[in-house]
N, C-alpha and C positions, 0 to 999 in steps of 0.2 A: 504494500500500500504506500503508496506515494503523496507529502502533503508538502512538497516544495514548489512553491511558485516559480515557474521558468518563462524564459523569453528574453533576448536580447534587445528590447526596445528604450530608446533613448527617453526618459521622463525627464518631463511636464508637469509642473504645477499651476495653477488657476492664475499667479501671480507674477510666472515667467511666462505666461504665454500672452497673456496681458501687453508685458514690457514686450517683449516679440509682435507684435500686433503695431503698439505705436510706432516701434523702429522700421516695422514694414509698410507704414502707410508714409515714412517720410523716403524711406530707400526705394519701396515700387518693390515688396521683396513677401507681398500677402501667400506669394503659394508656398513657402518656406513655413509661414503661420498657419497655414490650412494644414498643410502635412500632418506639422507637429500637432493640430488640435485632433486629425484622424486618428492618429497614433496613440495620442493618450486615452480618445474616445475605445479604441482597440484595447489599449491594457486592461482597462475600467473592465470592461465588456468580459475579457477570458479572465481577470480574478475574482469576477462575482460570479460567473461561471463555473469556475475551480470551486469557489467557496460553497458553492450553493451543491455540489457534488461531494465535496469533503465531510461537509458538517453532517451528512447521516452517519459518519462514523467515530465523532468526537464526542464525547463525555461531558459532563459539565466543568471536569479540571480542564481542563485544554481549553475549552472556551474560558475559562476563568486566568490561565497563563497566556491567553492573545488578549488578554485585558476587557473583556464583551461577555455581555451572557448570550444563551443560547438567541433569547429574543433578540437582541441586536443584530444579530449576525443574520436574522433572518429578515429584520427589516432593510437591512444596508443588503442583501444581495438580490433584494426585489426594488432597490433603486436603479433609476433611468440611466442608461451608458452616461449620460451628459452632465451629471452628477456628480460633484468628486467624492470619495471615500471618507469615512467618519463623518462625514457633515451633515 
């Protein structure tokens, strides 16, 4: 059983994409900011995925050591890709 999140994708947070957003509307450089917002839409998307496939086999300590109870974990992987995580 496997509960390692994998993937080689470059992250994105709501406030560097932000700053990427403004730099691209003065440089003419938006599909650079498009990319980067697909790609993190894509992380979002396969760790609540994962998550939402893992968690029938987690216990209440394991959710209790990712710092979440079960309910969290079930609310956050029935949020929208566009979404960021914990919020």
């Amino acid at each position: 059983m496997r509960h390692a999140i994998e993937g080689d994708y470059r992250r994105y947070e709501q406030r560097q994409l932000a700053g990427l957003l403004g730099e691209g509307s003065r440089h003419g450089n938006r599909f650079v900011v498009l990319m980067a917002t697909f790609g993190l839409w894509q992380e979002r998307r396969r760790i609540r995925r994962q998550m939402k496939r893992d968690m029938e086999t987690f216990n209440d300590a394991m959710f209790e050591d990712a710092g979440m109870t079960r309910e969290e974990a079930e609310c956050e992987v029935r949020k929208p890709f566009w979404r960021p995580l914990g919020a």
